[in-house]
ZAKEDO-261542 format. One record per residue: residue number from 1; residue in one letter; x, y, z of N, C-alpha, C in turn. Coordinates in steps of 0.05 Angstrom, whole numbers, plus 5000, padded with zeros to 4 digits. Layout:
VOKOL   n res   nx   ny   nz  cax  cay  caz   cx   cy   cz
VOKOL NUM   A    X    Y    Z    X    Y    Z    X    Y    Z
...
***
This chain:
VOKOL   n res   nx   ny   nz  cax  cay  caz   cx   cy   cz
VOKOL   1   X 5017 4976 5000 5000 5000 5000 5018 5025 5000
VOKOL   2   X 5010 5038 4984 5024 5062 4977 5017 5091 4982
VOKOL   3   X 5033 5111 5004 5016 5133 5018 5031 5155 4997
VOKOL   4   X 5028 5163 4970 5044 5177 4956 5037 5201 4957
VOKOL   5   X 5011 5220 4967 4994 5246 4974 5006 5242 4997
VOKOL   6   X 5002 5221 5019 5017 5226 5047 5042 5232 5049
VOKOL   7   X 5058 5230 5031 5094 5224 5032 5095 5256 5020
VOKOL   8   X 5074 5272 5001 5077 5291 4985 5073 5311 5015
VOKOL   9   X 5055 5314 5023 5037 5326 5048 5067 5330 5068
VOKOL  10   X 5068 5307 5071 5098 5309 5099 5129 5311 5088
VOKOL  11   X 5128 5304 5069 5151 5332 5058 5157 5357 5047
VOKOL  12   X 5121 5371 5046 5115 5397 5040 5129 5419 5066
VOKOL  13   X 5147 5434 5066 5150 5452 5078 5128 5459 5086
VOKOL  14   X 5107 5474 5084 5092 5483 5098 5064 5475 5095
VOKOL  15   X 5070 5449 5095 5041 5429 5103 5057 5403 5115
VOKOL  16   X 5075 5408 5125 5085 5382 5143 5079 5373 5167
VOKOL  17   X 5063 5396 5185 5057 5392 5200 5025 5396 5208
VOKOL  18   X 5010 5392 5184 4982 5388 5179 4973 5360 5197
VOKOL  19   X 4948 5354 5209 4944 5336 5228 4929 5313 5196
VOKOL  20   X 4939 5291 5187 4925 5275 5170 4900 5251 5183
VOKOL  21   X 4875 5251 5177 4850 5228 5181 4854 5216 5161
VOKOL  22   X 4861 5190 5158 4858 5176 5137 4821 5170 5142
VOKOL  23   X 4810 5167 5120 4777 5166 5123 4786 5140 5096
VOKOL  24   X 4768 5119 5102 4774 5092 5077 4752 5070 5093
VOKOL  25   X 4739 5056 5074 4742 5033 5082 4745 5010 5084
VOKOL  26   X 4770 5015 5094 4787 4989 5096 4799 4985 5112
VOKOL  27   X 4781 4971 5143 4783 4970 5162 4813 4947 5170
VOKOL  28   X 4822 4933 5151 4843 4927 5154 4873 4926 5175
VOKOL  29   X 4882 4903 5193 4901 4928 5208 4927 4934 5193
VOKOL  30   X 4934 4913 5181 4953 4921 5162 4955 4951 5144
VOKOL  31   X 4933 4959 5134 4933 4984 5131 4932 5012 5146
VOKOL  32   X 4913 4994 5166 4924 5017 5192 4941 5030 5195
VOKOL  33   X 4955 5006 5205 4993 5011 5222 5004 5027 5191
VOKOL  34   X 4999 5021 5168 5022 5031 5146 5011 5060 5146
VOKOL  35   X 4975 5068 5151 4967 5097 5141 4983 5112 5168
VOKOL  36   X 4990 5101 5198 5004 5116 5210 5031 5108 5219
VOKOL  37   X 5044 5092 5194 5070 5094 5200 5078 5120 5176
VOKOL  38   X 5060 5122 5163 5064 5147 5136 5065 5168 5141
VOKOL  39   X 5051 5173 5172 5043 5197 5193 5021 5205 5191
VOKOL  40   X 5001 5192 5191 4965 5201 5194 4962 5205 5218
VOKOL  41   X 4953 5220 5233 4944 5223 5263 4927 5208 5269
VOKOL  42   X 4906 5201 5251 4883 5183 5259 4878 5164 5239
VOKOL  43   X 4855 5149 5241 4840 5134 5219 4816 5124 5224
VOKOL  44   X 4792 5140 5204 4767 5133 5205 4754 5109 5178
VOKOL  45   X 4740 5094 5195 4731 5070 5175 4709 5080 5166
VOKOL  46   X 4699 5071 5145 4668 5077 5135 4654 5057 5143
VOKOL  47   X 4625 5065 5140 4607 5090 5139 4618 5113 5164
VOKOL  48   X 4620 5129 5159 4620 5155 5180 4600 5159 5200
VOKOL  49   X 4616 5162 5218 4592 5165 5240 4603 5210 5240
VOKOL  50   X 4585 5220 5236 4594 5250 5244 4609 5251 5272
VOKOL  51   X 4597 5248 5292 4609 5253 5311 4631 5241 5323
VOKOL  52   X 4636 5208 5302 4666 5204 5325 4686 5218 5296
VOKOL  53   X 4672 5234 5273 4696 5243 5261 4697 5275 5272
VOKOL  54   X 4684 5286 5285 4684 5310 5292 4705 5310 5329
VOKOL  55   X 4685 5288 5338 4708 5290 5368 4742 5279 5354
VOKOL  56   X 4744 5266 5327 4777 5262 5332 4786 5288 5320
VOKOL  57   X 4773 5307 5295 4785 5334 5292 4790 5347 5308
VOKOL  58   X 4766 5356 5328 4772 5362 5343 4790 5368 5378
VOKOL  59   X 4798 5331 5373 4822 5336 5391 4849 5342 5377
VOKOL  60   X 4847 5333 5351 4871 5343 5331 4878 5372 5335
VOKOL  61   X 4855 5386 5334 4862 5412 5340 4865 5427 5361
VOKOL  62   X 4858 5410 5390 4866 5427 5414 4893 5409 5418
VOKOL  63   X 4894 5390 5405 4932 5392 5405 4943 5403 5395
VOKOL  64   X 4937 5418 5370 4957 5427 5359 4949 5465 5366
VOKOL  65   X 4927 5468 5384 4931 5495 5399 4942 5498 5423
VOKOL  66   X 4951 5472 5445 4965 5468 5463 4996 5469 5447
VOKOL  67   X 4998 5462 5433 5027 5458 5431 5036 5485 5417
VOKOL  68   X 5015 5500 5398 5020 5529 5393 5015 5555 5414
VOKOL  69   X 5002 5540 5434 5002 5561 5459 5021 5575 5466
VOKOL  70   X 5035 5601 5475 5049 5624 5491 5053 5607 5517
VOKOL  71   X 5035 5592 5532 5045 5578 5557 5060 5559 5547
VOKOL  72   X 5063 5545 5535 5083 5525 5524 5118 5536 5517
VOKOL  73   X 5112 5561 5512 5139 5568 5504 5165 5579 5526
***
């Protein structure tokens, strides 16, 4: 399995540190482990449920406003 948009994404200067959901389904774990050894933060299976894809954005992004916080520095 081949993450060639993921490999593009994380060696973009300034989209490298974009949070990636892989969304597929292909609940597979083999694919799993490879969509976040590529560096996906998460991975959602289909059908979509809205809300467990909204609570994982969502913590995607109060991590990455904790770690951009003024108290952190």
């Amino acid at each position: 399995m081949k993450h060639f948009p993921m490999r593009l994404i994380k060696e973009s200067g300034h989209l490298k540190d974009v949070p990636v959901i892989f969304l597929t389904s292909n609940n597979d774990r083999y694919h799993v482990m490879k969509a976040v050894e590529a560096g996906a933060k998460d991975y959602v299976v289909k059908p979509i449920r809205e809300y467990i894809l909204m609570d994982k954005v969502h913590t995607l992004l109060n991590e990455k406003k904790e770690r951009l916080s003024w108290d952190n520095i």
